[in-house]
DRENKE-769339 format. One record per residue: residue number from 1; residue in three letters; x, y, z of N, C-alpha, C, O, CB in turn. Coordinates in pm, 1 decimal. Atoms other than C-alpha are relative to their C-alpha. Last residue first. Glycine has a CB too. Example, Ala and Ser with C-alpha at 12.3 -4.5 7.8 and 13.67 -1.06 7.14 Angstrom:
<nodes>
<node 2,Ser,<-82.0,-119.0,-6.0>,<1367.0,-106.0,714.0>,<-77.0,109.0,73.0>,<-26.1,219.8,89.9>,<41.4,46.2,-141.5>> <node 1,Ala,<89.0,-119.0,0.0>,<1230.0,-450.0,780.0>,<90.0,120.0,0.0>,<193.6,118.1,66.5>,<-99.2,2.7,124.6>> 
</nodes>
This chain:
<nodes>
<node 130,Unk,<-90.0,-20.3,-100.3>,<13674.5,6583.6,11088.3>,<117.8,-64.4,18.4>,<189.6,-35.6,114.1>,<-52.5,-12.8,94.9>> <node 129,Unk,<-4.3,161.5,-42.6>,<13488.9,6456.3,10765.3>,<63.9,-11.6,140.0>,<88.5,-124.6,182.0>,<96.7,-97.8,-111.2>> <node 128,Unk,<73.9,64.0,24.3>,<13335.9,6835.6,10754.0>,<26.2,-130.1,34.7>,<-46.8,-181.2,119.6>,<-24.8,22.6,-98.4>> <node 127,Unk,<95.1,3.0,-121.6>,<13624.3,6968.4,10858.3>,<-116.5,-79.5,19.4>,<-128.0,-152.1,118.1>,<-46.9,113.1,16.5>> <node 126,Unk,<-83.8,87.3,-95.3>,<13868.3,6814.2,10613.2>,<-92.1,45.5,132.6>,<-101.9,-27.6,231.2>,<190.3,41.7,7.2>> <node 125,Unk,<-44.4,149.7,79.0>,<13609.3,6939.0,10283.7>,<35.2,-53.0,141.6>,<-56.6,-117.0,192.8>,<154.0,-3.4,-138.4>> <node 124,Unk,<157.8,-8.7,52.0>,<13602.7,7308.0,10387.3>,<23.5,-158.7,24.4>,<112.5,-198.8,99.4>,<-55.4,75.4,-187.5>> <node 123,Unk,<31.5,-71.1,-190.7>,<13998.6,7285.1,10463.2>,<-150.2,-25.2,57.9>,<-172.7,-76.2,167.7>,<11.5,210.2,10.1>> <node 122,Unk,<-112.3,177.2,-26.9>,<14058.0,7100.6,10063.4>,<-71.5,36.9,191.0>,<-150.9,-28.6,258.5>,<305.5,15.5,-38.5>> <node 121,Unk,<123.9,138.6,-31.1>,<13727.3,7369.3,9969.2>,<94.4,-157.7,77.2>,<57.2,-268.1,117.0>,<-87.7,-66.2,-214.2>> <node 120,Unk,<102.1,-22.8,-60.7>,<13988.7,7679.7,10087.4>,<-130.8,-121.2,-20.8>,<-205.6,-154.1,71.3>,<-27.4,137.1,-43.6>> <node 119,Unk,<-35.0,51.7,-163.4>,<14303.5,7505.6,9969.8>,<-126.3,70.0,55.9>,<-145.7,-0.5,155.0>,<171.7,64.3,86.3>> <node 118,Unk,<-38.0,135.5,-25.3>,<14183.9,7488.1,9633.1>,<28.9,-37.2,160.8>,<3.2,-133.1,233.5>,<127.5,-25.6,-87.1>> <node 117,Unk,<134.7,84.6,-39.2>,<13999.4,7815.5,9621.2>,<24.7,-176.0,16.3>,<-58.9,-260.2,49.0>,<-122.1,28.6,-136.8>> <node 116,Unk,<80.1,-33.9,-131.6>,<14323.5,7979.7,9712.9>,<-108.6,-69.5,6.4>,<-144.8,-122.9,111.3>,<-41.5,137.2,17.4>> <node 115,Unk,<-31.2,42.0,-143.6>,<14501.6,7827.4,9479.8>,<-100.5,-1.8,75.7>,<-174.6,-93.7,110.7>,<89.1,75.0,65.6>> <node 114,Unk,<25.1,131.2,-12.9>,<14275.3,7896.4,9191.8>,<61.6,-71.3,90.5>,<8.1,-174.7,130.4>,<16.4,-53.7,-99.2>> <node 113,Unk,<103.4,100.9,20.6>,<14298.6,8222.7,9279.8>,<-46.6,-97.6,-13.6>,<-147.5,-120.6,53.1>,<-29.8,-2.0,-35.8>> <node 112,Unk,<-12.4,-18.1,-110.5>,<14674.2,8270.1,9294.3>,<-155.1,-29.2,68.4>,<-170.3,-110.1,159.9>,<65.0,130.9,11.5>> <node 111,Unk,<-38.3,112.6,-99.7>,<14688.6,8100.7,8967.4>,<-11.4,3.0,178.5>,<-7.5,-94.6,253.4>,<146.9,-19.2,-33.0>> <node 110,Unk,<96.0,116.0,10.1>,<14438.9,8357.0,8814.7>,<35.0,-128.5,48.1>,<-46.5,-214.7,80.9>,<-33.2,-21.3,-127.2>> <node 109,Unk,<156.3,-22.4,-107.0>,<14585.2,8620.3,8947.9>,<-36.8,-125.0,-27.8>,<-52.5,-206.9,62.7>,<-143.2,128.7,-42.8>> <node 108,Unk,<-16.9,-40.2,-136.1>,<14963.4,8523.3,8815.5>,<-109.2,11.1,112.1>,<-104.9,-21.0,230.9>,<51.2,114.6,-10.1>> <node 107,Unk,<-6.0,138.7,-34.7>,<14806.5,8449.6,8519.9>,<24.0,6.3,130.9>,<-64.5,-14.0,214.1>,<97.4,-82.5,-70.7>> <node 106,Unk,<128.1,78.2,6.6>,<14661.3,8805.1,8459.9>,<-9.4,-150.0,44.1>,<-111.2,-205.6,85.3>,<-41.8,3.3,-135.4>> <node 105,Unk,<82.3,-31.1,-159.5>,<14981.1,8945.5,8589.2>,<-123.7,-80.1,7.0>,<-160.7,-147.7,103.1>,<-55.6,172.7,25.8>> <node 104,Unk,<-80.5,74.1,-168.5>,<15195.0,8780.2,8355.6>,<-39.8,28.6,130.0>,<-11.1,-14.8,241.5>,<151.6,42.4,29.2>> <node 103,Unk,<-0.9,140.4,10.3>,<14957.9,8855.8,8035.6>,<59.8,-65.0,92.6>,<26.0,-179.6,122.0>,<47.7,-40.5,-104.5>> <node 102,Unk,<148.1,5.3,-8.5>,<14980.7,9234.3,8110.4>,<-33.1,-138.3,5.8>,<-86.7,-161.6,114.1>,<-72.9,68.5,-116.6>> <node 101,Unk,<47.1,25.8,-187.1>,<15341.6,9194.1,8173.7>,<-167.3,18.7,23.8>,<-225.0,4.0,131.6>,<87.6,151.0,123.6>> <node 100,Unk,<-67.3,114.1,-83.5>,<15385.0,9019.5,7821.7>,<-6.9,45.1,194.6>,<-15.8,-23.2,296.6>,<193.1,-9.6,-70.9>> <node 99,Unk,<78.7,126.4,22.7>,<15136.5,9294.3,7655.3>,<71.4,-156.4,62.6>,<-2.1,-253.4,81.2>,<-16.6,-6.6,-171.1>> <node 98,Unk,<-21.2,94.4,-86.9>,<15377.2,9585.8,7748.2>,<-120.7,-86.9,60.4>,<-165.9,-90.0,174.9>,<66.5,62.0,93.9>> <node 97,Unk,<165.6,-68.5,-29.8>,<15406.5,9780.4,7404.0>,<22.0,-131.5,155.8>,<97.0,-229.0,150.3>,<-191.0,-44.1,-185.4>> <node 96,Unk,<18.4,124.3,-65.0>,<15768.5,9845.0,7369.5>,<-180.9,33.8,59.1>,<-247.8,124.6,108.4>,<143.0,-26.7,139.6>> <node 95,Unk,<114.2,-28.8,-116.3>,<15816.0,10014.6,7032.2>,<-22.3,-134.5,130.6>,<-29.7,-256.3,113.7>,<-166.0,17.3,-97.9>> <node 94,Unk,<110.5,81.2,19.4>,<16125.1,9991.0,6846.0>,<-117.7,6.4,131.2>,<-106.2,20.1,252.9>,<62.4,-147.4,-22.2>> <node 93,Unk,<-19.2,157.1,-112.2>,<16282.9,10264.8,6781.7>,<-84.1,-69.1,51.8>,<-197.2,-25.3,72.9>,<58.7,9.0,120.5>> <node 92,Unk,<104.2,27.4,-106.9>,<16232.2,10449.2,6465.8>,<10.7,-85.2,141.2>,<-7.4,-206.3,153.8>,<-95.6,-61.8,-69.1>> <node 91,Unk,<127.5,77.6,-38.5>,<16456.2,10508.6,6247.6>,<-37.9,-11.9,128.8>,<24.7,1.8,233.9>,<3.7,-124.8,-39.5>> <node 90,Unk,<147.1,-22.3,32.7>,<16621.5,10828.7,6154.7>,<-86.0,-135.3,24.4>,<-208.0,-125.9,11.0>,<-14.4,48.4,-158.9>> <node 89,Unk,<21.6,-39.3,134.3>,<16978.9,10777.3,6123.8>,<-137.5,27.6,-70.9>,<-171.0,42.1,-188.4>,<56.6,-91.4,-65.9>> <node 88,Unk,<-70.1,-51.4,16.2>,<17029.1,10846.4,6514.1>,<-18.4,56.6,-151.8>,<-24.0,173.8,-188.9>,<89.8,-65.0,44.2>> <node 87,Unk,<81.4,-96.2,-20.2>,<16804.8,10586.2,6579.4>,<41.7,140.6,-44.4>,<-56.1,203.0,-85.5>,<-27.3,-5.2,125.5>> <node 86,Unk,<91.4,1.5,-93.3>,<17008.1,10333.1,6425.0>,<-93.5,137.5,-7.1>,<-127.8,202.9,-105.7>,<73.3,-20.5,130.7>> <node 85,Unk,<107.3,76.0,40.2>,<17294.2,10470.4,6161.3>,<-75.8,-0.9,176.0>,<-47.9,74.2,269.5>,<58.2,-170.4,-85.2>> <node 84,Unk,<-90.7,97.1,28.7>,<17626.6,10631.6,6177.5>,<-77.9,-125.9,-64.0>,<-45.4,-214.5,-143.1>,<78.4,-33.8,128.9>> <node 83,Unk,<35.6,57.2,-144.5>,<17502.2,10950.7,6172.7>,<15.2,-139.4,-46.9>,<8.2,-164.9,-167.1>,<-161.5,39.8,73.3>> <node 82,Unk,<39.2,68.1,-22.6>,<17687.5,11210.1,5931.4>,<-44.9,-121.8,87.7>,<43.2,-147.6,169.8>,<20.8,12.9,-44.7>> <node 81,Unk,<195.2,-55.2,-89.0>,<17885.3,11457.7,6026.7>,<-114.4,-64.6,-43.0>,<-210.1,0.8,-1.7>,<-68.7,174.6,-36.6>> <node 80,Unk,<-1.1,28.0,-116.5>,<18191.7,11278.5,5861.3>,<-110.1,3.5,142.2>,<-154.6,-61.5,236.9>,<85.7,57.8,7.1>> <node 79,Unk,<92.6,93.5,-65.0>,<18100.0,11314.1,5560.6>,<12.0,-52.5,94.6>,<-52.0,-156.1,112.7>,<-27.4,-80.3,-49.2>> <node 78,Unk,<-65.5,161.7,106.4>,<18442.4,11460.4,5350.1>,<-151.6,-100.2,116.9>,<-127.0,-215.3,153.0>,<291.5,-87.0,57.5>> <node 77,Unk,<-61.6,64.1,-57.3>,<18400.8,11816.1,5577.8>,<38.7,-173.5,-61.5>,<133.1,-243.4,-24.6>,<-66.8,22.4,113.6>> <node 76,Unk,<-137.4,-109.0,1.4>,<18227.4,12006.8,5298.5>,<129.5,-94.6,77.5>,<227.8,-130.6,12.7>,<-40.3,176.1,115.4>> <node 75,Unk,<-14.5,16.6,113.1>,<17952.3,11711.8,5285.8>,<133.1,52.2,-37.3>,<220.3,-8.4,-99.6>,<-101.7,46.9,-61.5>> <node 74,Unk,<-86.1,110.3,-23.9>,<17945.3,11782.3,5659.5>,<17.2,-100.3,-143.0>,<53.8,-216.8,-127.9>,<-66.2,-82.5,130.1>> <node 73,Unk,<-153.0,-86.9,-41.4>,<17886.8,12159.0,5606.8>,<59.2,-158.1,30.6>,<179.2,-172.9,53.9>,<1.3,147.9,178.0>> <node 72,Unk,<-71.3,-80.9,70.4>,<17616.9,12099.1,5363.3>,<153.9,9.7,111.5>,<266.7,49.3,82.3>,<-99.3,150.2,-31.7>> <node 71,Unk,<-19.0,115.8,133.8>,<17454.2,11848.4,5542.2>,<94.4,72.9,-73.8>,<196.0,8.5,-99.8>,<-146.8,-39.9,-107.9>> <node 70,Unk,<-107.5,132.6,-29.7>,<17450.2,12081.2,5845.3>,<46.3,-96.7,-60.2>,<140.4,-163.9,-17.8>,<-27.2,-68.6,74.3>> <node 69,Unk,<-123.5,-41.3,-41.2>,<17311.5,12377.7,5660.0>,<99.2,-93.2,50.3>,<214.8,-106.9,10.3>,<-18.0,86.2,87.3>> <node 68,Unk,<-24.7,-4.2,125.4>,<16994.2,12159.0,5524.5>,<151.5,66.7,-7.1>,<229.3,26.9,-93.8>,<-116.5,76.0,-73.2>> <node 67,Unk,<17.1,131.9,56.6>,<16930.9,12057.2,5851.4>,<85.8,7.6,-160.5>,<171.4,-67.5,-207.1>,<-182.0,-34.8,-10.6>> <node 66,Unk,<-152.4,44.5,-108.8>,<16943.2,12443.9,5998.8>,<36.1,-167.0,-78.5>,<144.0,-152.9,-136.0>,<-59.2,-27.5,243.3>> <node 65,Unk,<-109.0,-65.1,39.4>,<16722.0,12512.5,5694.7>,<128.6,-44.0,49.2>,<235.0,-80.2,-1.0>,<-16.3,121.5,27.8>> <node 64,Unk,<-87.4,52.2,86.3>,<16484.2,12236.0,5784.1>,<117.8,78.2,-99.5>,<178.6,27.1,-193.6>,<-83.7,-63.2,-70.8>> <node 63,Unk,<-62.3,138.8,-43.5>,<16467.0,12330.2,6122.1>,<24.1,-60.1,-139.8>,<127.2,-125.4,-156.2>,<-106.0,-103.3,102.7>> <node 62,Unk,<-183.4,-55.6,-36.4>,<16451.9,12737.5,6013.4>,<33.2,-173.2,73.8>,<140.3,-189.1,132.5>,<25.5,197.0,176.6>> <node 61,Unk,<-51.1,-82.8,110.2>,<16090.8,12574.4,5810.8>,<104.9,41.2,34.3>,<182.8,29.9,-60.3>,<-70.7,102.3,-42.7>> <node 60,Unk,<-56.9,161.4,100.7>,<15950.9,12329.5,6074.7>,<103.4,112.1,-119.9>,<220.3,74.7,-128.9>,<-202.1,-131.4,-126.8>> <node 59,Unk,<-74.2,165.4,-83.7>,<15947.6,12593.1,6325.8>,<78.2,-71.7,-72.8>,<197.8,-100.6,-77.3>,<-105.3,-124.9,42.6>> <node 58,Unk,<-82.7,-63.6,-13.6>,<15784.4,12870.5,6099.8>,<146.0,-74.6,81.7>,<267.5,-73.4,61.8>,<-68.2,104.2,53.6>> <node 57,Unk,<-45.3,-22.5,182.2>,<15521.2,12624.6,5975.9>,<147.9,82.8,50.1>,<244.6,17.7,10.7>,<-148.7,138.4,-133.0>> <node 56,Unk,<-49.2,149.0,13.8>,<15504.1,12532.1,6411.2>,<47.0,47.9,-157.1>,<168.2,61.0,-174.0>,<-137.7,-151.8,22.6>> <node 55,Unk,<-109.9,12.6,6.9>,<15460.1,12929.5,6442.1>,<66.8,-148.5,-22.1>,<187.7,-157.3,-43.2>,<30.7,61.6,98.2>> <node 54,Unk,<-96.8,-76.0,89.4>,<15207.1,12990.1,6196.4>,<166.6,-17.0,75.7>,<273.4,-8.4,15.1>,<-59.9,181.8,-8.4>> <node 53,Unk,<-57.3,66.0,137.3>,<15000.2,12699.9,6308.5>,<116.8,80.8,-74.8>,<194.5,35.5,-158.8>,<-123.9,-12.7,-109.3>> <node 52,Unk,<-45.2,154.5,-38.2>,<15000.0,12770.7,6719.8>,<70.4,-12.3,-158.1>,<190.8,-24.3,-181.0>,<-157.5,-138.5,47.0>> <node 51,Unk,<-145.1,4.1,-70.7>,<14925.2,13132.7,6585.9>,<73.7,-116.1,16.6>,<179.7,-129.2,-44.7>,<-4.9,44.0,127.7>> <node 50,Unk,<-64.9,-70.0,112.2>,<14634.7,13028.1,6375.9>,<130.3,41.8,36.5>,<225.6,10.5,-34.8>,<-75.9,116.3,-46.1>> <node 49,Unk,<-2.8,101.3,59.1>,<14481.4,12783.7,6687.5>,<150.9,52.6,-136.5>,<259.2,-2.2,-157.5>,<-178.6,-36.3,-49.8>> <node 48,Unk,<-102.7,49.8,-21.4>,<14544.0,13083.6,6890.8>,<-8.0,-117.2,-76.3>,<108.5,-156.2,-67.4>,<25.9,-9.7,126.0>> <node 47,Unk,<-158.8,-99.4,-61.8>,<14334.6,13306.1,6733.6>,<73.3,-74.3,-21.1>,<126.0,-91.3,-131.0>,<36.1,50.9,157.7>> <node 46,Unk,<-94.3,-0.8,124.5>,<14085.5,13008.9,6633.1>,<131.4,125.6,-9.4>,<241.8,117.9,-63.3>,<-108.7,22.7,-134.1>> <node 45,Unk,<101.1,-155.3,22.5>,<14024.3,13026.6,7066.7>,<47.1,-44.5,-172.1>,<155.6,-102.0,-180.9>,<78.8,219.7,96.8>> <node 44,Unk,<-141.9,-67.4,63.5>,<14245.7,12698.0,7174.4>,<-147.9,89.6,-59.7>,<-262.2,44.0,-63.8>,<150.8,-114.3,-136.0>> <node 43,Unk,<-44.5,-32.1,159.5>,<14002.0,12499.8,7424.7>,<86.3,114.9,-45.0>,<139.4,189.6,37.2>,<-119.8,24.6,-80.0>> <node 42,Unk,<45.6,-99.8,31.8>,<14072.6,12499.1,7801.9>,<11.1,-39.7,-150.0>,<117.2,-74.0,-202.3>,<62.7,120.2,59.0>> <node 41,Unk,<89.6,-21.0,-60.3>,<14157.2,12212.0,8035.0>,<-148.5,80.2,-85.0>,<-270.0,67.2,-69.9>,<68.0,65.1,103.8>> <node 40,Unk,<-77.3,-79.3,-101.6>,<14315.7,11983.5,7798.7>,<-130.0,43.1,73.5>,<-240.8,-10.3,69.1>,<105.9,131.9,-61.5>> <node 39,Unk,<13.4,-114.5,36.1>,<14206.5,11671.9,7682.4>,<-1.4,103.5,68.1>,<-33.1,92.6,186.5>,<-73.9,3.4,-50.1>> <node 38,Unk,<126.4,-16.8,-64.9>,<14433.0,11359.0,7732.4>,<-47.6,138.4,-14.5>,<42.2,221.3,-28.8>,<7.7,-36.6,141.9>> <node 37,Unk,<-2.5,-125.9,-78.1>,<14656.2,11241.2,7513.0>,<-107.2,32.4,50.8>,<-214.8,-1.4,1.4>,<36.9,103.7,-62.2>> <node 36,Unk,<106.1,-79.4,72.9>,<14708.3,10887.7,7399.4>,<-17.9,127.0,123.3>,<-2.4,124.1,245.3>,<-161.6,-107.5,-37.8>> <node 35,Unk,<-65.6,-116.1,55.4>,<15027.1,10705.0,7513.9>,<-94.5,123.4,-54.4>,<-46.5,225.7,-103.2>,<85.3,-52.1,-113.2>> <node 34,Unk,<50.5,6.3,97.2>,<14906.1,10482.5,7785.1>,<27.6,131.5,-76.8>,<25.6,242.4,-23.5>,<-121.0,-36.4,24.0>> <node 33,Unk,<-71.8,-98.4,81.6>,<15177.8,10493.8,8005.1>,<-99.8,-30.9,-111.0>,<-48.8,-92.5,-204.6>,<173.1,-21.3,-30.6>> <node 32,Unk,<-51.1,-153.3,-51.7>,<14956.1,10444.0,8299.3>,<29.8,32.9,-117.1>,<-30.8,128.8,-164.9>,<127.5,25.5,109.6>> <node 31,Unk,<98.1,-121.4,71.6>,<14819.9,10139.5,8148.5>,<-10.7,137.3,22.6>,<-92.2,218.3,-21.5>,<-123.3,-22.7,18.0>> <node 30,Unk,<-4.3,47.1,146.8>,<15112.6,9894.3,8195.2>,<-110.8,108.2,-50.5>,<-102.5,165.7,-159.1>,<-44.1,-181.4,-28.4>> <node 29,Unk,<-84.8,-131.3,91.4>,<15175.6,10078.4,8511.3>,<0.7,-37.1,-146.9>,<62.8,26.8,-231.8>,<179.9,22.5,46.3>> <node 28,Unk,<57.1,-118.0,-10.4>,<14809.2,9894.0,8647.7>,<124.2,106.1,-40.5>,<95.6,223.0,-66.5>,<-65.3,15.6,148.4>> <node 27,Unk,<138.6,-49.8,110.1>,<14926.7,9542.9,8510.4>,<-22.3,154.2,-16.0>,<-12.2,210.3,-125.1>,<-160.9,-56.4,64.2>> <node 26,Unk,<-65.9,-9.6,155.1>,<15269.6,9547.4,8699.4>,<-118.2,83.7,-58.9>,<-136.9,203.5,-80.3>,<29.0,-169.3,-95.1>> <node 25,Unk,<-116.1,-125.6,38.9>,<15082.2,9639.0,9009.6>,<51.4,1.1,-141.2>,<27.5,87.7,-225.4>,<141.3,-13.1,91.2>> <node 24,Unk,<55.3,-63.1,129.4>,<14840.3,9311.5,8927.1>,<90.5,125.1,29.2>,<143.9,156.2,-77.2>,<-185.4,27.1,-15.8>> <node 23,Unk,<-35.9,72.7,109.9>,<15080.2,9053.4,9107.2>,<-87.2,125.9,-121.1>,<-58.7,139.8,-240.1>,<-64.4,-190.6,13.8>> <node 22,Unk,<-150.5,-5.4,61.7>,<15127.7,9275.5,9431.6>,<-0.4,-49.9,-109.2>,<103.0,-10.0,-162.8>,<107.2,-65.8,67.8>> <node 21,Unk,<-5.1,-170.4,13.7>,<14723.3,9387.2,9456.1>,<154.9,-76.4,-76.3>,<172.8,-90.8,-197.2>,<1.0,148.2,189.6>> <node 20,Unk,<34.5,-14.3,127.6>,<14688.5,8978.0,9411.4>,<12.4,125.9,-50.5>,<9.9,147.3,-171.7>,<-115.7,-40.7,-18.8>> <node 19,Unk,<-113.1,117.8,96.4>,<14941.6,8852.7,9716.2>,<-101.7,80.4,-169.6>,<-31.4,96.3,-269.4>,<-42.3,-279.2,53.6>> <node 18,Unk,<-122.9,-84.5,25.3>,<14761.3,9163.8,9905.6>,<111.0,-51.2,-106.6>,<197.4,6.7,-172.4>,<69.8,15.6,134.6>> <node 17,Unk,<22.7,-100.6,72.3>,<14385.1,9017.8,9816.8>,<193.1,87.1,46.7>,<225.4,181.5,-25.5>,<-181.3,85.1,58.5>> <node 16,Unk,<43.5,42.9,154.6>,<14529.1,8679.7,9930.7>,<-36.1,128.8,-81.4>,<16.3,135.4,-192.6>,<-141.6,-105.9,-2.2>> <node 15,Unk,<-118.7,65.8,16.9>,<14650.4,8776.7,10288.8>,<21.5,-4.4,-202.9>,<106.1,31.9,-284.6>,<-21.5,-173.1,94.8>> <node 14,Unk,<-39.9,-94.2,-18.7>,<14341.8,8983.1,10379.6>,<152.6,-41.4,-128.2>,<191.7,18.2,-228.6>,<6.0,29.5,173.2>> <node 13,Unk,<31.4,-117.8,162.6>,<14135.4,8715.6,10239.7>,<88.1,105.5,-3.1>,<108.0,152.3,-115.2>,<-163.3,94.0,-10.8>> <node 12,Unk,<-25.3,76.9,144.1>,<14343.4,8456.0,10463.2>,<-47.5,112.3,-134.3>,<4.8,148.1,-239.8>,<-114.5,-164.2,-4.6>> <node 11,Unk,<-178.0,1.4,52.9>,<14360.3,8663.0,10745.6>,<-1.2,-22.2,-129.3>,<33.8,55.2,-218.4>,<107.5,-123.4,63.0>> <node 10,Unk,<2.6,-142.8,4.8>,<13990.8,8721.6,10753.6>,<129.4,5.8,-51.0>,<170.7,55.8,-155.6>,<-29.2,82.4,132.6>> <node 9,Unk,<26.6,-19.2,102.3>,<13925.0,8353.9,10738.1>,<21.7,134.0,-32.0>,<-20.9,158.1,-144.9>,<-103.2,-43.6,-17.7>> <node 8,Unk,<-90.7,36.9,97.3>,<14170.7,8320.1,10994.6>,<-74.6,4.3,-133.4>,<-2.7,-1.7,-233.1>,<60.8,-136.2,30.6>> <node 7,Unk,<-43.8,-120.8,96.8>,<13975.2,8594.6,11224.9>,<97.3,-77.7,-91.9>,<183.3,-5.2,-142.0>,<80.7,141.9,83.0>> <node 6,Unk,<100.6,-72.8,27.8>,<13706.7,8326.8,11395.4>,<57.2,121.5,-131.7>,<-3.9,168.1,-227.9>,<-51.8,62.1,150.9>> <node 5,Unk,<96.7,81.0,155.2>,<13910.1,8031.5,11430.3>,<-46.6,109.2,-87.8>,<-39.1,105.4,-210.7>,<-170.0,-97.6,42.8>> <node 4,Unk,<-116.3,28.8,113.0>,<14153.3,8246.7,11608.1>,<-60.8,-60.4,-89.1>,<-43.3,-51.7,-210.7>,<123.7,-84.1,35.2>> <node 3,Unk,<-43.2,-178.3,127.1>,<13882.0,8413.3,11836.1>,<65.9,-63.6,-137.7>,<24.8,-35.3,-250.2>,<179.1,149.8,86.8>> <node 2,Unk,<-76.4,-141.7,-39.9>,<13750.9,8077.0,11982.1>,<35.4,87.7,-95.7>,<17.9,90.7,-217.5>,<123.5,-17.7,64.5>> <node 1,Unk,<-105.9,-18.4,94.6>,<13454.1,7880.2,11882.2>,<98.9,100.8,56.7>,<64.9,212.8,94.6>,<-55.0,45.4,-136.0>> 
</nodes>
């Protein structure tokens, strides 16, 4: 048998596991941004837990003053300082969850696979009858 016979099955997997790394990439940033938090290094002492809470209450409380000042001064102004709408007016934007490239990689493998085993028994198969 010479060499070339010997390293095309090599090629071929080599070839095929890079065609399937490139189709699942998508997949693997689809779960990067998974949004859930991860746990820190160090727990919060109740100290700092009580601090953390007194200053967020203290937070939320000169934010809804400031809030409550700006309404007031664009009420004064005839409503102009108001937001026009969208995100802006407080909703939400819409969430992109990315279940269509999760579903486009998975096919993607699974066609590239079923290739491969197609032309690998069609090859299989044409030797055999020579």
């Amino acid at each position: 048998m010479s060499r070339r016979l010997t390293l095309r099955p090599l090629r071929i997997a080599v070839l095929t596991g890079v065609a399937a790394g490139a189709l699942l990439v998508p997949a693997t940033a689809a779960f990067a941004t998974d949004p859930t938090p991860s746990p820190g290094a160090t727990d919060a002492t109740p100290a700092d837990k009580e601090a953390l809470e007194k200053k967020r209450a203290e937070d939320a409380r000169t934010l809804k003053e400031a809030e409550a000042r700006k309404a007031m001064e664009a009420q004064k102004t005839g409503g102009t300082g108001y937001p026009r709408g969208g995100v802006a007016a407080g909703e939400a934007p819409a969430k992109d969850d990315n279940t269509g490239t999760l579903i486009g990689s998975a096919t993607g493998a699974l066609l590239l696979a079923g290739a491969g085993t197609y032309v690998l028994r069609r090859r299989t198969t044409a030797r055999r009858e020579g």
